[in-house]
C-alpha positions as CSV (number, residue, x, y, z in Angstrom):
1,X,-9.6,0.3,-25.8
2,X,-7.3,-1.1,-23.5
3,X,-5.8,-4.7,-25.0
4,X,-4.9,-6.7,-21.3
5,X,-7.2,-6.4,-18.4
6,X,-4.7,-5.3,-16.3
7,X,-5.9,-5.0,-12.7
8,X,-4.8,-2.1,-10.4
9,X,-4.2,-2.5,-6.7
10,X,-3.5,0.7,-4.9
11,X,-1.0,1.7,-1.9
12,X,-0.3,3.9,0.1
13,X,3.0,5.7,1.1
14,X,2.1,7.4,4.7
15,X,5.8,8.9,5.6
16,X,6.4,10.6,9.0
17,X,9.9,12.2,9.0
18,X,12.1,9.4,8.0
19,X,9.7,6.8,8.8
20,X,7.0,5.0,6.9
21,X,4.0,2.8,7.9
22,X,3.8,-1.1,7.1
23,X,0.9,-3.0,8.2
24,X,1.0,-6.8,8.9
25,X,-1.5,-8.9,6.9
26,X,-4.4,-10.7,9.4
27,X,-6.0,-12.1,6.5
28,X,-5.3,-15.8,6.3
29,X,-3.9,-16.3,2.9
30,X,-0.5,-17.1,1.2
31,X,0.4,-13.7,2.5
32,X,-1.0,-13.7,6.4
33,X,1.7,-12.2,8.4
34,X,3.8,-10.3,5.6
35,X,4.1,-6.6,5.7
36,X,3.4,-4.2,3.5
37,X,2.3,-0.9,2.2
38,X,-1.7,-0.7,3.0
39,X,-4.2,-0.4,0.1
40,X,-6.6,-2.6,-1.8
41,X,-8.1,-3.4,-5.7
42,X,-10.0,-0.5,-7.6
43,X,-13.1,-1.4,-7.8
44,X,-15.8,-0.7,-9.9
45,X,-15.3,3.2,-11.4
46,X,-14.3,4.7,-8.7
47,X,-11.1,6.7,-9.3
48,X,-7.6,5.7,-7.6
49,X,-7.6,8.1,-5.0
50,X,-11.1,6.9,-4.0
51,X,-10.1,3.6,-3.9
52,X,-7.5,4.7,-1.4
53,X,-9.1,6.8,0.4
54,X,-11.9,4.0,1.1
55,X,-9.8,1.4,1.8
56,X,-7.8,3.3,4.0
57,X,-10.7,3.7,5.6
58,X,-12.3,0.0,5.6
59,X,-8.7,-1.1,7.0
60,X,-7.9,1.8,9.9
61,X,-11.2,3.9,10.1
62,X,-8.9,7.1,8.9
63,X,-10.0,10.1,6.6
64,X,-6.7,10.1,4.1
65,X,-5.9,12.8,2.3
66,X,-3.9,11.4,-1.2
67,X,-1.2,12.7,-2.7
68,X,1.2,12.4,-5.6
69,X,2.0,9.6,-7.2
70,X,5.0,7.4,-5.8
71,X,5.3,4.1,-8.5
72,X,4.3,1.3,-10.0
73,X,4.8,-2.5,-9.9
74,X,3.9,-4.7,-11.6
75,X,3.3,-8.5,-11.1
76,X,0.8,-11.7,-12.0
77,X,-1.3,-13.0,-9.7
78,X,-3.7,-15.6,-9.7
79,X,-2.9,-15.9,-13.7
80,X,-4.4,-12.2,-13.8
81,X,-1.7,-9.3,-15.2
82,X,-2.1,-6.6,-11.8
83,X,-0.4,-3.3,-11.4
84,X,0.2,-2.0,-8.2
85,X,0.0,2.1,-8.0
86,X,1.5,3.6,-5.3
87,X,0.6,7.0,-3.9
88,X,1.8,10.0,-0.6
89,X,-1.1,10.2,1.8
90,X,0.6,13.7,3.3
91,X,-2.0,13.2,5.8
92,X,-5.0,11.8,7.9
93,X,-7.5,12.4,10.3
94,X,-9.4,10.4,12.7
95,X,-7.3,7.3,15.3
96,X,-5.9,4.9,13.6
97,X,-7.8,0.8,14.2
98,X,-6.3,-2.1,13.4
99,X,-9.7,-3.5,11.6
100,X,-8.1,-5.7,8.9
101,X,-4.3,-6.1,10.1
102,X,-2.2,-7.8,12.8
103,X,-0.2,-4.4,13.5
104,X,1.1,-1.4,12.5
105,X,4.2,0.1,12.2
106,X,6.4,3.9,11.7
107,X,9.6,1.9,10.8
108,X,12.8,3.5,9.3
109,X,13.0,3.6,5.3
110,X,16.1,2.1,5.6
111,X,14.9,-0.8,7.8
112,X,12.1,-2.1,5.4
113,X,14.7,-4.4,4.1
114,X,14.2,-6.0,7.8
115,X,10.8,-7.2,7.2
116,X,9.4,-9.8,4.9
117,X,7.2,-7.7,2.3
118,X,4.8,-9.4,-0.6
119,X,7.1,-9.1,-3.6
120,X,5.0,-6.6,-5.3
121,X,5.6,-4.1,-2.4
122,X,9.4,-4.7,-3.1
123,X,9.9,-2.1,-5.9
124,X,8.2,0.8,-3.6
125,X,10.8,-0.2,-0.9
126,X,13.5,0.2,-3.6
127,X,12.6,3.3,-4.6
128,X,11.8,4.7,-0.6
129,X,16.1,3.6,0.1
130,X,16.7,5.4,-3.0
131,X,15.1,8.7,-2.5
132,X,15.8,8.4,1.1
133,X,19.7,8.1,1.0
């Protein structure tokens, strides 16, 4: 049996090229208007790439397909121990609708550093500009 109750957000990493996508948070919380690396909690049993694959949905109304997995982070929130894995969606079909952010954007890997991310989201960045260079 597992000892903490760690909960698991997941994210994606959608690369084009030498860009990525960041989406800016419309929800108004501590974190309204940050960008980051869309995704949401696990819920329930399903597995991590259909929790993905369903919130990539719920968010932009896209059919992802997932990939490997990128990282982890790790970080407290709310007093609750969270871990945030990271996975490639390679690909995707269906138009991409801004139903649960301000904006999306293809930015440069090596202009994430540009935008103000949730710090959770930071470690994925660090690893992008390293495997990126």
């Amino acid at each position: 049996m597992q000892s903490s109750k760690t909960k698991k957000v997941i994210a994606s990493i959608m690369q084009q090229g030498s860009k990525v996508l960041i989406a800016q948070r419309a929800k108004k919380d501590d974190l309204y208007g940050k960008w980051e690396f869309p995704g949401g909690k696990l819920e329930g049993s399903e597995t991590e790439h259909e929790c993905l694959k369903r919130e990539l949905f719920e968010e932009f109304g896209i059919h992802a397909q997932i990939g490997e997995y990128f990282c982890s982070s790790f970080f407290e929130h709310k007093g609750n121990a969270m871990e945030m894995r990271a996975y490639y969606v390679p690909s995707f079909t269906g138009e991409m609708q801004l139903l649960d952010h301000l904006q999306v954007k293809w930015v440069e890997v090596q202009d994430l550093l540009n935008y103000e991310m949730p710090a959770p989201d930071k470690p994925l960045v660090d690893k992008l500009l390293e495997i990126n260079k």
